[in-house]
N, C-alpha and C positions, 0 to 999 in steps of 0.2 A: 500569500496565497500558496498552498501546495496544493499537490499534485499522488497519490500516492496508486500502486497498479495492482489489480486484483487479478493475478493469471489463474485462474483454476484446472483443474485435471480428476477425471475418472480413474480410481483403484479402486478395483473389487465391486462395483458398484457405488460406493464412496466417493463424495464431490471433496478431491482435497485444495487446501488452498497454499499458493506460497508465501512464504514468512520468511523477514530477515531478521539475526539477532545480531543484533546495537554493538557495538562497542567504541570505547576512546571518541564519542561528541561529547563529552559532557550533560547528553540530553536522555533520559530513556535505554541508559548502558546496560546488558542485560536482559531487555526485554523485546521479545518477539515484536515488527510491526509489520505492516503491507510495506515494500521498498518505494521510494519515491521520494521527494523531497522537494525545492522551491520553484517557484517559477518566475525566472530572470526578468528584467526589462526588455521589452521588445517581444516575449515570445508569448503565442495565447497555450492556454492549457493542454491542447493537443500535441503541442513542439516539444513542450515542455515535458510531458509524458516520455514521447520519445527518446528526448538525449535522455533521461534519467535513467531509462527499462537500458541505452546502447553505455551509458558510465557504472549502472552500480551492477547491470544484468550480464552487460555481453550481447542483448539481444536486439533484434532491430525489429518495428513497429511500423505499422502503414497505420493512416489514417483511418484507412475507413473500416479497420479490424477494432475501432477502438471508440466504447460509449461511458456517460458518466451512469455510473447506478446508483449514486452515493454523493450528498453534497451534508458538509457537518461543518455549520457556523459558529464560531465562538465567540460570539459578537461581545462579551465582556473581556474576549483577551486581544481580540482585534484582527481573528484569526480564520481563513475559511480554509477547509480541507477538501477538494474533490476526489473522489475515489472515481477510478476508472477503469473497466473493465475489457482484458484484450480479450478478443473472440480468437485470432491468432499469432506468432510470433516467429521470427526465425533465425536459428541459432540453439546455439548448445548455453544454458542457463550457467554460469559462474560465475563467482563470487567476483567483479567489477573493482569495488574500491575495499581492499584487505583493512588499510588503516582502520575503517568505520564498520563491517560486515563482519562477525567471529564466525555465521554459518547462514548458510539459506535452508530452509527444509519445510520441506509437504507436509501438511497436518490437516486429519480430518475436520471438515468445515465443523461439523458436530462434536469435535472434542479436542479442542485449541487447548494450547497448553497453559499451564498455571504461569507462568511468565510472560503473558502475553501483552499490551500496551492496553490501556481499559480502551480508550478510544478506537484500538482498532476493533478489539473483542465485541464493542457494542455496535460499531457500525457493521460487523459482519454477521451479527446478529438481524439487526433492523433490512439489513440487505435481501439475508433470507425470507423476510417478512414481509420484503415488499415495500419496505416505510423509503423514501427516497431523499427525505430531506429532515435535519435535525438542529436545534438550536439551542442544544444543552449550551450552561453559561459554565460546565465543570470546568476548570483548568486541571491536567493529569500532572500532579508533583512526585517526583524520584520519590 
């Protein structure tokens, strides 16, 4: 089960979104995703949210600032992904864990960069659209 956080922000009129870029997991190195990652034993999805926005963000998360908009099951690889969306956050946004993070940066919702992870590109797609739930059976290979 993950967990991944959708913080957005207004430029210019422009809904942008935050993106981290990969490196040294062995998984997705390279490539833009929503930050977020697994969700431990013992914790439900919203704890789990938390530590990950206060380890890889720096930022701290209440509860009730924070909803799913996004559920993407990959029931052929055994995998479900929630996406969750903070309404607010508090703290200065930096890079958390260096080893795994090369950069964080805003990118217009509307024009995500070519490096970007297909799974997030498509869930922030279907998010703008309103589709809330997905059961693509893709698995994303390097």
């Amino acid at each position: 089960i993950v967990v991944d956080l959708m913080l957005t922000r207004k430029n210019n009129e422009k809904t942008e979104v935050l993106l981290a870029l990969r490196k040294n997991t062995g998984y997705n190195d390279g490539k833009y995703e929503l930050p977020g990652g697994h969700v431990e034993e013992g914790e439900d999805l919203i704890d789990a949210m938390i530590r990950e926005a206060k380890e890889e963000l720096n930022i701290e998360l209440k509860r009730e600032n924070l909803s799913i908009v996004h559920i993407l099951h990959h029931y052929k690889a055994d995998r479900i992904i929630f996406r969750i969306l903070a309404k607010k956050y508090e703290g200065n946004i930096q890079i958390g864990e260096p080893d795994k993070c090369e950069k964080l940066e805003w990118f217009d919702i509307n024009e995500l960069p070519i490096n970007i992870d297909i799974k997030s590109k498509n869930d922030l797609i279907e998010i703008s659209q309103g589709i809330f739930y997905d059961n693509s059976d893709f698995i994303n290979v390097n």
